[in-house]
Backbone as numpy.savetxt, mean C-alpha at the origin, in Angstrom:
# Nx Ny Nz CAx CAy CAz Cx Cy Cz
-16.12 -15.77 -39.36 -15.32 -14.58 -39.13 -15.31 -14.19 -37.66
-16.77 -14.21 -37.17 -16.44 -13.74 -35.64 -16.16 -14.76 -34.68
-15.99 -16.19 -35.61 -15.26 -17.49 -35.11 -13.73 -16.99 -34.25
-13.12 -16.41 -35.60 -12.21 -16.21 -35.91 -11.69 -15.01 -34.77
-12.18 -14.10 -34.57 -12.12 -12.91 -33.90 -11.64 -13.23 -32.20
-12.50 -14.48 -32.16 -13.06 -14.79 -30.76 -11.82 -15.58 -29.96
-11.54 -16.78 -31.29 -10.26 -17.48 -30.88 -9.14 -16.42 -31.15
-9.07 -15.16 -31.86 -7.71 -15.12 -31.79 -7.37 -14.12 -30.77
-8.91 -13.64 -29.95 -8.58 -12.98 -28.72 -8.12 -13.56 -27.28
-8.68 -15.05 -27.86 -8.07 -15.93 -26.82 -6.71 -16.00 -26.69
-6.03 -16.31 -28.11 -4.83 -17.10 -28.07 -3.87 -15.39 -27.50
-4.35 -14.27 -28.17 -3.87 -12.95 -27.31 -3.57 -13.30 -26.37
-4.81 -13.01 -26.01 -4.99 -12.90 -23.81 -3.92 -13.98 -23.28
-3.80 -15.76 -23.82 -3.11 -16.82 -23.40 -1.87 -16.30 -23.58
-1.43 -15.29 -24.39 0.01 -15.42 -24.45 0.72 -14.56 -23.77
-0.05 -13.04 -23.96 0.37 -11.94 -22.98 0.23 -12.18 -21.11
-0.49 -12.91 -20.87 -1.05 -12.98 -19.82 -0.17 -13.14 -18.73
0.99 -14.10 -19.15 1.88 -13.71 -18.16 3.11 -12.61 -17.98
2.85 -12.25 -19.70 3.78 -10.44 -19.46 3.45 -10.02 -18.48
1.69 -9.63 -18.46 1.17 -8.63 -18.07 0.58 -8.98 -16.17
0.77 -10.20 -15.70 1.31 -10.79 -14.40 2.40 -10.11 -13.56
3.57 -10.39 -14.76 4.81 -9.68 -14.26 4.79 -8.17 -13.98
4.10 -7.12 -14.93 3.67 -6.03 -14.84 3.01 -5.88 -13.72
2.28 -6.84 -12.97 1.51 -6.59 -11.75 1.65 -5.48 -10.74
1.14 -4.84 -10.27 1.88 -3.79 -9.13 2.22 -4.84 -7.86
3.10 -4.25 -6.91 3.68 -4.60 -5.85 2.70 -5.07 -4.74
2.69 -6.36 -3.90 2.31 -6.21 -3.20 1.39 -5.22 -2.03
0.64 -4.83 -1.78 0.15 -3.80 -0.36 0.37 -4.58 0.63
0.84 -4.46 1.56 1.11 -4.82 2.81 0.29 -3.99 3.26
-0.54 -3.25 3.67 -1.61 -2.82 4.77 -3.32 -3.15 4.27
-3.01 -3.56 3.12 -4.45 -3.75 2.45 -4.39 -5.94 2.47
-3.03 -6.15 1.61 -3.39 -7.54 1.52 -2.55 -8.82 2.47
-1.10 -8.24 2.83 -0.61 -8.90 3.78 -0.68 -8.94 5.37
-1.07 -7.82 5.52 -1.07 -7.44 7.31 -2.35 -8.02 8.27
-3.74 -8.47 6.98 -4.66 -8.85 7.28 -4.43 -9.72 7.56
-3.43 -10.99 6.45 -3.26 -12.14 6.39 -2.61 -12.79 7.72
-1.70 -11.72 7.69 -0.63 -12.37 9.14 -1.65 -12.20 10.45
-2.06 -10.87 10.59 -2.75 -10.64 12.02 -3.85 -11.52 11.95
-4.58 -12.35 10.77 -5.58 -13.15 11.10 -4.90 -14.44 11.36
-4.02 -15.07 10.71 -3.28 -16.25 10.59 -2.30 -16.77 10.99
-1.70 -15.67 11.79 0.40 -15.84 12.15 0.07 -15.08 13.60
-0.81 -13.96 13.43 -0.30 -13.04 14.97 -0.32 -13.76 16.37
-1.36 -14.96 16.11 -2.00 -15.77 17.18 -0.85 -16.30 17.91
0.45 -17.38 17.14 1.61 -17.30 17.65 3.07 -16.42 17.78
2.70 -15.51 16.66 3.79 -14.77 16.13 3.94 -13.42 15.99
3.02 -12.99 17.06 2.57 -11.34 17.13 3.35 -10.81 18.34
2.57 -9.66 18.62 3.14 -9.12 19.88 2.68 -9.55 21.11
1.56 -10.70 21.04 1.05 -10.93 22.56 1.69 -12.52 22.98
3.24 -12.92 21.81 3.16 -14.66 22.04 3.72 -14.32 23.28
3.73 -15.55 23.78 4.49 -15.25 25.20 5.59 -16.11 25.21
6.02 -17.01 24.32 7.10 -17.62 23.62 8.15 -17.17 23.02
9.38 -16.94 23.53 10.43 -16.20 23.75 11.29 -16.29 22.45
11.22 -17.88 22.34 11.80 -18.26 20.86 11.25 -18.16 19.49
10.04 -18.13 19.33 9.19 -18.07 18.13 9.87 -16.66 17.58
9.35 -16.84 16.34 9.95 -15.58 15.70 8.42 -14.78 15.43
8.99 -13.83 15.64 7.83 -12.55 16.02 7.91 -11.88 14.19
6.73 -11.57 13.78 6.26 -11.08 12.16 5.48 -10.15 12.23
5.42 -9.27 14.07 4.73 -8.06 13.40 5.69 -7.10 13.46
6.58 -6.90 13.11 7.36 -5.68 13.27 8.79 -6.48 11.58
9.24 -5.36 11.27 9.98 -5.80 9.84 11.94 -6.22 10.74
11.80 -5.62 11.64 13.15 -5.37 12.29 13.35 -7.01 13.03
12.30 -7.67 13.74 11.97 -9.44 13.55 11.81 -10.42 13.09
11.14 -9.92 12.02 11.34 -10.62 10.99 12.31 -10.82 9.87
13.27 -9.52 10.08 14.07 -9.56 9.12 15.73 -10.00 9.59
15.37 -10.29 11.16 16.49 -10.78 12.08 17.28 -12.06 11.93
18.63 -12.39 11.48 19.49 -13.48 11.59 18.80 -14.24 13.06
18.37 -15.48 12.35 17.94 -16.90 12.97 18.79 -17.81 12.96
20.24 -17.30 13.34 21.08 -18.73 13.11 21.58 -18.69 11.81
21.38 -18.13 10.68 22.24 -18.53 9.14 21.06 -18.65 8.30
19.17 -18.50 8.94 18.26 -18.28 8.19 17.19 -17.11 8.57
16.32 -16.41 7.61 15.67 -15.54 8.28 14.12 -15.91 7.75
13.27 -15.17 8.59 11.94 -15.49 8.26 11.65 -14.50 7.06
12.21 -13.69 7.01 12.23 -12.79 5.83 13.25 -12.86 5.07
13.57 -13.01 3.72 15.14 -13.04 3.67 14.98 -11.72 2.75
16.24 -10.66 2.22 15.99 -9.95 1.61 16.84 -9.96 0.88
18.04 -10.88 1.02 18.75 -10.96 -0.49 18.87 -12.11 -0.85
18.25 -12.94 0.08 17.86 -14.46 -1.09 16.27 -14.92 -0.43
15.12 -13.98 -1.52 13.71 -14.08 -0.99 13.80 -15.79 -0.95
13.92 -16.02 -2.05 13.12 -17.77 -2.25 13.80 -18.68 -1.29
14.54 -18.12 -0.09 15.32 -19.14 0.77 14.65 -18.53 2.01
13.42 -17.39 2.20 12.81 -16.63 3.00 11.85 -18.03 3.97
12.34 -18.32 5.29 11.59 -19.55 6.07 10.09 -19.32 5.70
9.31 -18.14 5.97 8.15 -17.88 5.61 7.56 -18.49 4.36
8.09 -18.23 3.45 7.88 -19.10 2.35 8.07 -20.77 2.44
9.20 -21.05 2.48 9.31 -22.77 2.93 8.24 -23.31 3.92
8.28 -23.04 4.99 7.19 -23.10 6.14 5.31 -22.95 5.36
5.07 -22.25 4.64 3.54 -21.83 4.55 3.98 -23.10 3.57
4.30 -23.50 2.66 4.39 -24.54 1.74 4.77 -26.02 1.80
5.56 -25.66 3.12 5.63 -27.35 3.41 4.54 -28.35 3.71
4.74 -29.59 2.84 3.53 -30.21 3.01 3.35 -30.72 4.57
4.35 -31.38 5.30 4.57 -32.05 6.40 3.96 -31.42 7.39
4.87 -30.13 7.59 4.74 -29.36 9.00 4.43 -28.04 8.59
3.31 -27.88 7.92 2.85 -26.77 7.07 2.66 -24.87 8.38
2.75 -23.84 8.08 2.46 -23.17 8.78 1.07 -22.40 8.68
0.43 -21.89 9.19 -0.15 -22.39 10.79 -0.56 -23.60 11.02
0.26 -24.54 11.95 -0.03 -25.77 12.32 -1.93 -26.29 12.23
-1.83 -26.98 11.59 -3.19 -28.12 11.47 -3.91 -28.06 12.71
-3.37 -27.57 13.48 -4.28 -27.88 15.21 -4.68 -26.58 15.39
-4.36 -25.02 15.01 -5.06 -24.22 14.87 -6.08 -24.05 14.16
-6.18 -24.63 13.43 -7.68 -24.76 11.98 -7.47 -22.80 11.94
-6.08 -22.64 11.06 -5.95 -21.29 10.63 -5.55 -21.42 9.29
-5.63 -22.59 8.48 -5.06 -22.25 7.22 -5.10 -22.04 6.54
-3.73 -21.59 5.48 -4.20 -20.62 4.90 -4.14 -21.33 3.54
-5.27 -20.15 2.45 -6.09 -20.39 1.46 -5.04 -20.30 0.33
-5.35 -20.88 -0.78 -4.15 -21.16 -1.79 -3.98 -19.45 -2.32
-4.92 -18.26 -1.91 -4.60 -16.90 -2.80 -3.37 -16.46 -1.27
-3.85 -16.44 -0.02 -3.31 -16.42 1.05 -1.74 -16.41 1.17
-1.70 -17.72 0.51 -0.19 -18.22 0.52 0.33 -17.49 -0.81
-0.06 -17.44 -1.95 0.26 -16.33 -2.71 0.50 -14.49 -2.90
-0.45 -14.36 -1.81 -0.38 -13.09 -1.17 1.35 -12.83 -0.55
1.25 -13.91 0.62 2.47 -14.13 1.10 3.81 -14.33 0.35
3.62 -15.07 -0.41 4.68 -15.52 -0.96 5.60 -14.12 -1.98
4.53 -13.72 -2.42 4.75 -12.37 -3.94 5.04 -11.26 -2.61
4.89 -11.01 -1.43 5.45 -9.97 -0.56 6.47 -10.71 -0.23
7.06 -11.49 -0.26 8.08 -11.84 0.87 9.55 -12.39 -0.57
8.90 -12.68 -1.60 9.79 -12.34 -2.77 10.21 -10.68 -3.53
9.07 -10.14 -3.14 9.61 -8.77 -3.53 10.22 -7.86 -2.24
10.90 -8.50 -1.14 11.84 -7.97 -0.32 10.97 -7.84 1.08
9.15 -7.72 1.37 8.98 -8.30 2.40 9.40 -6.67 2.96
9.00 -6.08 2.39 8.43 -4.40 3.05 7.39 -4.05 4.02
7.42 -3.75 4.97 6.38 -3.32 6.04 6.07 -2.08 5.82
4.97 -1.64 5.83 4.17 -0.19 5.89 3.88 -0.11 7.15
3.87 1.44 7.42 3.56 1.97 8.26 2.43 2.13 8.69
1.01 2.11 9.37 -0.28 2.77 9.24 -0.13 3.88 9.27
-0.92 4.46 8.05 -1.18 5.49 7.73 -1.26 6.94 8.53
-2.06 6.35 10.03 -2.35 7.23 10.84 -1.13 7.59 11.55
0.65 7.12 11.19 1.19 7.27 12.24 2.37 8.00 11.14
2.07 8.52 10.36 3.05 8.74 9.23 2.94 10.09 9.08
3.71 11.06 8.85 3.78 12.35 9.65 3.39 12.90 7.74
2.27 14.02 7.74 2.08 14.32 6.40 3.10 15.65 6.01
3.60 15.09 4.89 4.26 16.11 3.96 3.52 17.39 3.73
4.13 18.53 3.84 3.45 19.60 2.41 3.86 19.32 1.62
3.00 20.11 1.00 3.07 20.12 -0.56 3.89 20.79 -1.01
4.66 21.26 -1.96 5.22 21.91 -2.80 4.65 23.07 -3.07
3.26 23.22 -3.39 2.49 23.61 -4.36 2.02 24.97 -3.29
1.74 26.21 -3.98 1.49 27.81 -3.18 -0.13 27.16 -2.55
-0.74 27.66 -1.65 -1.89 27.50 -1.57 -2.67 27.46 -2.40
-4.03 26.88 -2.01 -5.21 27.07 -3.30 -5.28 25.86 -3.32
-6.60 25.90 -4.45 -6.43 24.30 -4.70 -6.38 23.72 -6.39
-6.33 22.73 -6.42 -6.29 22.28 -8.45 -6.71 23.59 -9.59
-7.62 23.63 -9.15 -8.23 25.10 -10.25 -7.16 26.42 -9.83
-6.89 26.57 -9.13 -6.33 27.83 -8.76 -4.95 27.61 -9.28
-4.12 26.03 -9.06 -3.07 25.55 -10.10 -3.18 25.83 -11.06
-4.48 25.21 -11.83 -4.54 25.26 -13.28 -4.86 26.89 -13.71
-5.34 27.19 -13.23 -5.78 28.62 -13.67 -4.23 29.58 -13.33
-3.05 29.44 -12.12 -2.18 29.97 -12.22 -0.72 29.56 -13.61
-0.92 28.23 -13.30 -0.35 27.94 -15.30 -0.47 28.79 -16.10
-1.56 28.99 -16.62 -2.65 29.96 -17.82 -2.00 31.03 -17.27
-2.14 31.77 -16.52 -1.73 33.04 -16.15 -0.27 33.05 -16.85
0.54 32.41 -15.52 2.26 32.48 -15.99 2.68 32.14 -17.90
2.01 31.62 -18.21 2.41 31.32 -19.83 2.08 32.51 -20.30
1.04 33.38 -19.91 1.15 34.98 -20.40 1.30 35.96 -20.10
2.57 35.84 -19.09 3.10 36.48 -18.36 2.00 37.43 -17.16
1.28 36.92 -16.94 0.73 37.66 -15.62 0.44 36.71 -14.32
0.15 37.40 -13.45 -0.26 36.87 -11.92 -1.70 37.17 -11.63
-1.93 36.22 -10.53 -2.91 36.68 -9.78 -3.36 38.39 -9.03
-4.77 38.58 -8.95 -4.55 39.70 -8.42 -3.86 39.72 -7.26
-3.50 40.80 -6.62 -3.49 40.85 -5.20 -4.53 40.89 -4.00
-4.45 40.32 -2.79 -5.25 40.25 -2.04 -6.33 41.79 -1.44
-7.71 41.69 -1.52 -7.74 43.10 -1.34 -7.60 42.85 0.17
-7.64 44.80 0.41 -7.21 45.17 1.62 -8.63 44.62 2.79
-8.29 44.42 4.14 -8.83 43.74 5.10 -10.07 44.65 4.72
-10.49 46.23 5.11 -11.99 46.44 5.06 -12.73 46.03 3.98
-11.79 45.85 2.53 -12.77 45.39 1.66 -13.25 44.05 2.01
-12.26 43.18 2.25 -12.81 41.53 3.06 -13.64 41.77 3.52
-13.34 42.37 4.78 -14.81 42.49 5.85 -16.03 43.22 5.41
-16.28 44.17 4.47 -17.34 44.37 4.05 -18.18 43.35 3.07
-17.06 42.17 2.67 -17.71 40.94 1.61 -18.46 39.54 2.87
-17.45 40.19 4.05 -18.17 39.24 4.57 -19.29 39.56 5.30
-19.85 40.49 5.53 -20.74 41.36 5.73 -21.48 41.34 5.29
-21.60 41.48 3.91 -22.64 41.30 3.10 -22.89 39.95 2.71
-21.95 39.03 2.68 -22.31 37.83 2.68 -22.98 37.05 3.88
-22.92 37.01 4.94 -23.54 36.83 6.22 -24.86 37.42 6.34
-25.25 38.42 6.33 -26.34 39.67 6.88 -26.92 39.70 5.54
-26.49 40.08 4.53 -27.10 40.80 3.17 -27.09 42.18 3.41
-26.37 42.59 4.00 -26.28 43.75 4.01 -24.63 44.75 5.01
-24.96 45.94 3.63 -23.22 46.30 4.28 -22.96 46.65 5.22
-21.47 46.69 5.85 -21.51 47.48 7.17 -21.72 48.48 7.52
-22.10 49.31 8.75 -22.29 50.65 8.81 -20.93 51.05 9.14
């Protein structure tokens, strides 16, 4: 019986497995591709080549540039994307054999699953201007606790007036009230 249990969790897992592949989330480009390139590609193909013709892959606006009738990125025909052909070719594979940079069979999969799903560049984080929120001040509890309120028709109190503040902070500081 728990023969039974065991194989038929297998033959599960074997069958869903590539539903649930496809379900995969998207690529990260700042977590799994950006590493890849700046360790493996930037050396010729960054911002410091000094090679006029190479095609440059740190910026999306270069990579995503008409090369003649091909692009290193393609975005409406990924699987014709040079990046892809190039990391896979057996011959003249990319990063050339004389760099001893190459890349690892998850590497080239990394690559490949970004540059088929359109080959999106992120921004770093640090340069990305933050949104507000929507949301009144306060924080989660003060949300949740203003919900509860509004469903029975009331509000928060109102703020007390400044001497009462300052006498809380008064007594909170000192332990004792103001004169």
């Amino acid at each position: 019986m728990a023969m039974r249990t065991i194989v038929a969790g297998f033959v599960t897992f074997g069958v869903l497995h590539p539903c649930l592949s496809a379900f995969a989330a998207e690529v990260d480009f700042a977590r799994e591709v950006l590493p890849v390139l700046s360790n493996k590609c930037f050396v010729c193909h960054g911002p410091d080549t000094r090679k006029k013709d190479l095609v440059r892959l740190d910026s999306e606006e270069a990579a995503k540039r008409d090369l003649g009738g091909y692009y290193a990125v393609d975005e409406k025909n990924p699987e014709q994307s040079e990046l892809i052909l190039r990391i896979f070719d057996e011959d003249e594979p990319m990063p050339p054999k004389k760099f001893d940079k190459t890349l690892t069979p998850q590497e080239k999969e990394i690559l490949k699953k970004w540059a088929l799903s359109g080959g999106r560049y992120a921004e770093h984080w640090a340069f990305v201007r933050p949104e507000r929120s929507n949301k009144a001040r306060g924080n989660a509890v003060d949300h949740f606790v203003g919900d509860g309120l509004r469903r029975e028709g009331k509000d928060f109190a109102s703020e007390a007036p400044r001497e009462n503040l300052a006498r809380r902070v008064a007594l909170t500081l000192t332990g004792l009230p103001r004169s």
